[in-house]
N, C-alpha and C positions, 0 to 999 in steps of 0.2 A: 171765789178762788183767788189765790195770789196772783200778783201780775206773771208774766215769763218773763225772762230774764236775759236780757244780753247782756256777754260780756267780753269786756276789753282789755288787751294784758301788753304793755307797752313799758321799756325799761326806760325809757325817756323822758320822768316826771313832768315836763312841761306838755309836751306831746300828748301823756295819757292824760291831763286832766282837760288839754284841748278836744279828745276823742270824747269823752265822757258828757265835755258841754257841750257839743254839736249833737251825741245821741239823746243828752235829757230834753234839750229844746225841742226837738221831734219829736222824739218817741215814750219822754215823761209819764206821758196821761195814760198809756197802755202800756210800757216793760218797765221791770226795773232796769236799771242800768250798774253792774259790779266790774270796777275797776281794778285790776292789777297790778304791780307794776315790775313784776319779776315773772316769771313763769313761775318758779315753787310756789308764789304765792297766789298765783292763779290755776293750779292744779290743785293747792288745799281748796280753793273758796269751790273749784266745779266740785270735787268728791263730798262734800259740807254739802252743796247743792243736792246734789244726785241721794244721801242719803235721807236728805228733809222731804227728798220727792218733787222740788222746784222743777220746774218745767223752762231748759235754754233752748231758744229761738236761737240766734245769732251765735258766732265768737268769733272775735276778730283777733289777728295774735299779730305781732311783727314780727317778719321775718330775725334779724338782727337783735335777740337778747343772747346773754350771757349765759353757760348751762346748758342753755337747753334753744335751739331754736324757734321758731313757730311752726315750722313743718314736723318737728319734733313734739312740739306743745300739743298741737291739731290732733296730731295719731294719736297719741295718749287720751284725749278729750273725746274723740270719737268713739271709741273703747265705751266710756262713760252716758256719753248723748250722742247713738246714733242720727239724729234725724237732725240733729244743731246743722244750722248751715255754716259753713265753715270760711271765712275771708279771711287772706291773706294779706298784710298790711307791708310794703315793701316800698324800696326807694328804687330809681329808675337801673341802678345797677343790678338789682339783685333780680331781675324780669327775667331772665332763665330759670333758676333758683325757684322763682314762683310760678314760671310753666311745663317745669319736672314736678312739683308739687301733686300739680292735676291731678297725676297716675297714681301720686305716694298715697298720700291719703282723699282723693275727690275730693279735689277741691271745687268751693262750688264759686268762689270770684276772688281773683287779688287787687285790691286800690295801691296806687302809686301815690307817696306823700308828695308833697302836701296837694290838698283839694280844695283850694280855694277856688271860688266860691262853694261849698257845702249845697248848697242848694241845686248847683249845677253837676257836680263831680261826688259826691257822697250820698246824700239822701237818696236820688233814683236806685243806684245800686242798692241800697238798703232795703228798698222798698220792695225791689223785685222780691231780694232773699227773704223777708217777711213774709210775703204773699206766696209763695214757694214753699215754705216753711208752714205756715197755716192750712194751705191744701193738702201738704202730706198728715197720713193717717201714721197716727202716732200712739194709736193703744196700744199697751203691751201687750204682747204675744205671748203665751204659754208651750208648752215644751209639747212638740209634735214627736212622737214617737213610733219608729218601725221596726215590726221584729218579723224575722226571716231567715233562709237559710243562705250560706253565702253561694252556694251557686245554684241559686233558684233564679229561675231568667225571669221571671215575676216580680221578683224581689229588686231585682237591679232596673228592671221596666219601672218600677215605683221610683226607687229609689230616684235613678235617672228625672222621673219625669219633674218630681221635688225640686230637686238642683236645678235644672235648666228654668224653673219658673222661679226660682229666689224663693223658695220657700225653705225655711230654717227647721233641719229637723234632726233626731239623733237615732244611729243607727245603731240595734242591737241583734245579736244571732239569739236565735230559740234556744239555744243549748246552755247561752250566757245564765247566771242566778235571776238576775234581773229580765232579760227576755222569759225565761221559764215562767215568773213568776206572772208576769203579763197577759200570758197565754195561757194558765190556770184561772186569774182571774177574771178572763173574758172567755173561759168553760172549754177552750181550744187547745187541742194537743198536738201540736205543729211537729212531731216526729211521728203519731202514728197517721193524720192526717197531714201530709204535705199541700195539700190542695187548700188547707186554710191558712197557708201563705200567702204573703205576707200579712201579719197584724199592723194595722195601724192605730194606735192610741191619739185623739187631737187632744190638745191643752185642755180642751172644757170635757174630758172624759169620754167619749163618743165613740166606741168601737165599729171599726170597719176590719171586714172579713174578705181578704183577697177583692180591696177594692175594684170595681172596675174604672176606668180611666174620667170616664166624668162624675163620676160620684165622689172619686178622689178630691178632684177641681174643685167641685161644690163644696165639700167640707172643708178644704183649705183656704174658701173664701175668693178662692179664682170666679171671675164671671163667665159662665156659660150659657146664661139663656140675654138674650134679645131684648131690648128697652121698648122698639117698634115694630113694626114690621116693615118701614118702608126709609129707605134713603136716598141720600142724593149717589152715596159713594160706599158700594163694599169691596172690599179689599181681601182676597182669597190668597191665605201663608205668610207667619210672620217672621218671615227673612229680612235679612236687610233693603229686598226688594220694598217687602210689604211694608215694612214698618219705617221706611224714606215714603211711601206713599201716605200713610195714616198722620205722619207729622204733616205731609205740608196739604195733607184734605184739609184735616181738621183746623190748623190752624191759618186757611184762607177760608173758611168757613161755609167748608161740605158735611152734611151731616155722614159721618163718616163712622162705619165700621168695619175692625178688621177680624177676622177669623181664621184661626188657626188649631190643627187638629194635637200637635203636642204641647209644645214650647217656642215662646221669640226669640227671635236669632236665628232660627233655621239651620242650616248645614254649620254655619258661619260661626253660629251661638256655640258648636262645641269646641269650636278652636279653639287652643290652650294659650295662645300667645300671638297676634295678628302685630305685625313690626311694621308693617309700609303703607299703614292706613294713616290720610293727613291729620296731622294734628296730634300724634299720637309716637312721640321721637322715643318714649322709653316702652312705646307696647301696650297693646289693651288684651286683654282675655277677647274670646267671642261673648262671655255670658255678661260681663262688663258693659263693653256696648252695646248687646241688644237689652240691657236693664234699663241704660240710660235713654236710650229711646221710645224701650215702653213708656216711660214715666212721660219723657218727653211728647209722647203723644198724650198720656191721658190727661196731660196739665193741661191742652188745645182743645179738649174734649170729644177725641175719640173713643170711643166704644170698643174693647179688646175683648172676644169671645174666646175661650180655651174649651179644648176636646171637643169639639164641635166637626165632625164630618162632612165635608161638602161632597155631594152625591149626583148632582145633576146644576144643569144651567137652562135655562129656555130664555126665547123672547116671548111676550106676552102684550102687544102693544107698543106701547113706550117703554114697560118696562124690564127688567132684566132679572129674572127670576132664580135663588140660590135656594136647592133644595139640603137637608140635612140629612144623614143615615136615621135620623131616628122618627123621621118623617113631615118633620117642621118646615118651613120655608122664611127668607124674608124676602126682599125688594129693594129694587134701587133701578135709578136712571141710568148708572154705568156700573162694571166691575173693573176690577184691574186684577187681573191673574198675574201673583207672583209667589205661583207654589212651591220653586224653587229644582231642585233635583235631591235624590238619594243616591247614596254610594253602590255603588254594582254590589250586589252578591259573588261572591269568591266559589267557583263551580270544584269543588274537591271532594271526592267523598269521606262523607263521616262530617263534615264540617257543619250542614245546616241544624245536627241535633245538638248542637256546644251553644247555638246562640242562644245570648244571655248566661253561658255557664260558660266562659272562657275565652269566647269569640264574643267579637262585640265593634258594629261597623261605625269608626268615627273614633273621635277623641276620646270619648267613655272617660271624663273625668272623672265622676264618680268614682273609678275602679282604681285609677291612680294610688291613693295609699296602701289600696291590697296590694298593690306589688313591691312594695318594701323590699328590700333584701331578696330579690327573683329576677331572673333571665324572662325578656316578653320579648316578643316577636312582632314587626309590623309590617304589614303587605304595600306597595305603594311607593310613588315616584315626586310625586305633586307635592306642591306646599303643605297641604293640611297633616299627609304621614312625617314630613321635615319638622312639622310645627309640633307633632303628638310625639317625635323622636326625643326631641331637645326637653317636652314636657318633662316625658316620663323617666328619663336618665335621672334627674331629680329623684326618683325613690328607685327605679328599678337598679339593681346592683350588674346589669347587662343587655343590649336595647341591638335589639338583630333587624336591622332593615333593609325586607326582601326586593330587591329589585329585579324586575324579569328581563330591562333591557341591559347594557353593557355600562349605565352609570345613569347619575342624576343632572347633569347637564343638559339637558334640552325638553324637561318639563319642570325644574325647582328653579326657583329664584337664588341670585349670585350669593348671598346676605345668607340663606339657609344653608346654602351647602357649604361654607365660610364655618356658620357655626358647627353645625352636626362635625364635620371636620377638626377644630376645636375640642371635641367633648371624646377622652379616648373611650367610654364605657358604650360608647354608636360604633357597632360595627354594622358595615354597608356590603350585604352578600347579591354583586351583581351576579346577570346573569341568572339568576335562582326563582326557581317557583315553588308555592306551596300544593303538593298535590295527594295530598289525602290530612287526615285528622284520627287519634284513637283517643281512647279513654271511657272510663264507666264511671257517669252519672256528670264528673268536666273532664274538659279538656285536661290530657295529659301528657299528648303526645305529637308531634306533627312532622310529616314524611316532607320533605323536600327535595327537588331536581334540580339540579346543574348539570354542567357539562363533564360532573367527573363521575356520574351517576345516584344515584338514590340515595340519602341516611336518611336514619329516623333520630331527631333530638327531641329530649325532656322539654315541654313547653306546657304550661297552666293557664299563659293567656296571652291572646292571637288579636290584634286593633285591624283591623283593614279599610285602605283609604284606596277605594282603586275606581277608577272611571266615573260615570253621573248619569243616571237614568231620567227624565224629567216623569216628575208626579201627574202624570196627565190624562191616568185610562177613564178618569172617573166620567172626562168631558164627552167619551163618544164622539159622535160625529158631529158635535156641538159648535167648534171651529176647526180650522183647517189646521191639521199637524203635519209636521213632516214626515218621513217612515220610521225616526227614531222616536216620536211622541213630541217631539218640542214645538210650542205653538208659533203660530207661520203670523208674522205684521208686515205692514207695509209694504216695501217693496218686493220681498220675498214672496209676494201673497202674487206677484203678476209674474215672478220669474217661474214660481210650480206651477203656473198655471191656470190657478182660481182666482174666482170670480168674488169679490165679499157679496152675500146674500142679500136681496132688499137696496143694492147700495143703486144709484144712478150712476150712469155709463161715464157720463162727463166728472163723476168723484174719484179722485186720488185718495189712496187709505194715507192717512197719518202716519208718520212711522214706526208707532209703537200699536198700533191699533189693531186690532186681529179682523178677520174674515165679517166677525157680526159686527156691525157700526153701536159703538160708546161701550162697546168692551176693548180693553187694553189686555197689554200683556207687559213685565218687565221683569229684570233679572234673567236669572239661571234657568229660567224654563222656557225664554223668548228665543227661537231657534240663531243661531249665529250672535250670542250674546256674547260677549265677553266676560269670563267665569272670574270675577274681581269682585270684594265686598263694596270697594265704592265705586264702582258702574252699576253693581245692584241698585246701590242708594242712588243714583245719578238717574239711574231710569225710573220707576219710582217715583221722585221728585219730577219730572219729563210729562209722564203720564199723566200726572193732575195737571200740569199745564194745557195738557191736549182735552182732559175731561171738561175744564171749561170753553174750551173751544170747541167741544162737541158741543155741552149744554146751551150755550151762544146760538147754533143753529138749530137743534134741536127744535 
C-alpha cells in the first residue's frame, strides 16, 4: 500500500520547507510528507489526494495565510478527510484564534512557532496525533438508511437512538419514491402494515424490520455484548457522570467497563448547546462532548456496552454482581452508579399517546428540522428548556416557552435568559400550564391555563424539560435511597439513618460511596448532587479515586 500522507501548507517559503524537513527526518520511512505553500494549492494537492484514494494522517495549516486561513483551510479538508487529525500551526499572538478553532472545526492540537528544539516541542505532539490517528477506525462507511412514517414514535425512537450514538444515517418517509421503493424491495408495505415500521437498510444490504433496540446496536456495529465476564470496575450510564468515570478507570488502569442502555451523554448528550462548561468559551453541543469522551475513553481502553439493560445488582463475596434484562450477568470488584435522571412526565390528558408523535421529552434534536417554518411549544424553566429554546428558534418560525411560575429567574442561568431575551421569535408565557393535548394519530393541538382562563392553540410539536426523576427502580432494596429514588452516599447515609451493610462500626462511608462497600454512586442520581454537567464529570472522576482506595483495603 502507499505510505499516508501528511500534509503541511504554510505561505512562508522558508518556514514550509523547515516544516517539511523536521517531518521527513522523523516521519520519512512511514508517511509521505506534501508540502504547500498557499492554501489553493493545498486544497488542489488534498482533493488530487482524496480522489487517488491516498490515505492523510496528519494536516497542519498556519493559521496566517492569504485567502484563506488555516481554520478556514482545516473545514474545508475535513469535508474531504474526516478522520485527518487536524494541527493548527500559529504564532503566540494568534492563541485565541487557535482556541476558538477547537469548536469551529475540532481541532485536535495547535503548535506555537517556532519549536525549537523539534525533538522537544514538535515530534511528541506529532506522535501523539499519529498514534490517535492509527487507532481510529477508518473504513468507509456505506449509507445507512431508515424509512418510516413521520409520526411513528418508532420511527423517531430509531431515529433518535442513530443520532445520539454518531451514527451517520439518511432519513426517508414510506410515502417518499425512494422510501416506497425500499419497502417493496424488502416485500413491506409500510401503509398497510405500520408495524413494519421503521425499515432500516445498512450500507452492506441487511434488512431490519421494526428493529428492536439492541439488534439495531448490533447492526450498526455498536458493542453490546461483554469481552469478560469479570472486572475491576463497571460503570452503570453514560452520562457525564459515567463517562468522567470510564476515562480516568481506564486510563489509571482499572479494567473497566461501562454500560449504558441508550446513548453517551445521558440527559446532558441532548443538550443543543451547553455555554458554561470550562474550556468551551464558544459552546459545545451535548452530543459533541459526550463523542469526544467516548472516544476518549475507548483510546484508555475501556469497554462501552450500548442497549444493554441493567436489571439487578447483588454482592456475591468480593464481588459485585450486574445482572442484564436479557439474563446475562458480568463482575466486578466495584460499581459506580451513574445512571443519571429522566425528565418528569408532563401529567395532562391526551398527552401520553403523542409521545414520539409530537411530544417528545428533551431536546429531540432529531426533530429539529421538522420544525422548519412551525410554531412549537416547550414546557420548562431550567437551563436545558433555555438551551432547546434558543436551539430551535433557528428553524421553528415561533418558540412558546411555557413557564408555570411567574418568570425564569430563580431556576435559568443569567447568560440564558440574556439570550432567549435577545431572540424576538421566544416568546415566554409565564404563569401558564399545559393541561390537556388533542389530535388524531399527532399532536395537533394543546389546551393551556393561565390566569385569564383556558385557550386551545394549533401546536404539532410539544419538547418538555420539567423536573428529574433518578433511574433507580431497577436497584430494589439493593442500596439505600432516599423517598425520591436518589441513591444515599456518605454522610447522608448516617443523617437517614442507615447503617451501610457488612460495613464495621468503627468505618466512615467515603463520600461518594453508597450503603454497600466498593459500590459508588455520582452525578445526577447521587441524592443532594449538584445537577451540573461538570460536577457530574467531577464526581466521576472522585469515585475512581475512592475505588482505589477501596481496592487498597480490600
Amino acid at each position: 500500500m502507499d505510505k499516508p500522507v501528511i500534509v503541511t501548507v504554510d505561505d512562508d517559503p522558508g518556514v514550509s520547507r523547515s516544516i517539511a524537513r523536521d517531518l521527513r527526518r522523523r516521519y520519512g520511512h512511514s508517511y509521505r510528507i506534501v508540502r504547500a505553500e498557499t492554501a489553493a494549492q493545498g486544497m488542489e494537492s488534498v482533493r488530487e489526494m482524496r480522489l487517488r484514494g491516498d490515505d492523510v494522517a496528519v494536516i497542519l495549516a498556519d493559521y496566517r495565510m492569504p485567502q484563506m486561513n488555516g481554520v478556514e483551510f482545516l473545514e474545508q479538508a475535513m469535508d474531504l478527510y474526516p478522520h485527518a487529525r487536524r494541527v493548527l500551526l500559529t504564532a503566540y499572538a494568534d492563541t485565541d484564534a487557535a482556541i476558538q478553532a477547537i469548536n469551529v472545526v475540532d481541532l485536535d492540537h495547535y503548535l506555537l512557532k517556532p519549536w525549537d528544539p523539534p525533538e522537544e516541542k514538535f515530534y511528541p505532539v506529532l506522535d501523539a496525533q499519529l498514534d490517535a490517528w492509527q487507532r481510529t477506525d477508518r473504513r468507509a462507511t456505506g449509507e445507512l438508511r431508515v424509512v418510516g412514517a413521520r409520526w411513528s414514535a418508532r420511527s423517531y425512537e430509531v431515529r433518535d437512538f442513530l443520532a445520539r450514538n454518531q451514527v451517520p444515517y439518511r432519513w426517508l418517509l414510506a410515502e417518499d419514491p425512494e422510501g416506497a421503493q425500499l419497502l417493496a424491495a424488502a416485500g413491506t408495505d409500510g401503509g398497510a402494515d405500520p408495524a413494519a415500521l421503521p425499515l432500516v437498510v445498512t450500507a452492506e444490504g441487511a434488512v431490519l424490520t421494526a428493529p428492536a433496540t439492541a439488534e439495531l446496536a448490533s447492526a450498526v456495529g455498536l458493542s453490546t455484548a461483554p469481552a469478560t465476564d469479570f472486572y475491576d470496575l463497571i460503570v452503570i450510564g453514560g452520562g457525564p457522570g459515567g463517562l468522567g468515570a470510564a476515562v480516568y478507570g481506564a486510563s489509571e488502569g482499572l479494567r473497566t467497563v461501562l454500560v449504558e442502555k441508550h446513548a453517551s451523554g445521558g440527559q446532558a448528550g441532548q443538550s443543543s448547546r451547553i455555554e458554561n462548561y470550562l474550556g468551551f468559551p464558544d459552546g459545545v453541543s451535548g452530543s459533541q462532548l459526550a463523542d469526544r469522551a467516548r472516544r476518549q475513553a475507548l483510546k484508555f481502553g475501556a469497554e462501552l456496552l450500548t442497549a444493554r439493560t441493567v436489571t439487578s445488582l447483588e454482592v456475591r463475596g468480593q464481588a459485585r454482581v450486574v445482572g442484564f434484562a436479557d439474563g446475562g450477568s458480568i463482575a466486578a470488584h466495584t460499581v459506580i452508579l451513574a445512571t443519571g435522571v429522566s425528565y418528569r412526565r408532563l401529567s395532562a390528558p391526551g398527552l401520553d399517546e403523542f409521545i414520539g408523535a409530537g411530544v417528545y421529552y428533551g431536546a429531540a434534536v432529531t426533530e429539529a428540522p421538522e420544525c422548519r417554518g412551525c410554531e412549537v411549544y416547550i414546557v420548562g424553566a431550567a437551563n436545558s428548556a433555555g438551551q432547546g429554546a434558543v436551539h430551535l428558534s433557528g428553524y421553528a418560525s415561533k418558540v412558546h416557552l411555557v413557564v408555570r411560575g411567574k418568570g425564569l429567574e430563580s431556576s435559568m442561568s443569567h447568560y440564558l435568559i440574556e439570550q432567549i431575551a435577545r431572540i424576538p421569535t421566544i416568546e415566554v408565557l409565564t404563569e401558564t400550564e399545559v393541561v390537556g393535548a388533542e389530535g388524531g394519530g399527532h399532536l395537533e393541538r394543546l389546551v393551556l391555563k393561565s390566569p385569564e382562563g383556558e385557550r386551545t392553540v394549533e401546536a404539532e410539536r410539544l419538547f418538555v424539560f420539567i423536573g428529574a426523576e433518578p433511574l433507580t427502580d431497577w436497584l430494589g432494596d439493593a442500596v439505600e435511597r432516599d423517598p425520591k429514588g436518589f441513591v444515599l452516599t456518605g454522610p447522608d447515609l448516617t443523617a437517614a439513618g442507615g447503617r451501610p451493610r457488612n460495613w464495621p462500626l468503627r468505618r466512615q462511608p467515603y463520600h461518594l460511596e453508597t450503603s454497600v462497600p466498593g459500590v459508588f454512586a455520582a452525578g445526577d442520581v447521587r441524592a443532594d448532587s449538584i445537577k451540573r454537567v461538570a460536577s457530574a464529570v467531577g464526581e466521576g472522576a472522585m469515585a475512581v479515586a475512592l475505588v482505589h482506595r477501596y481496592l487498597e483495603k480490600a
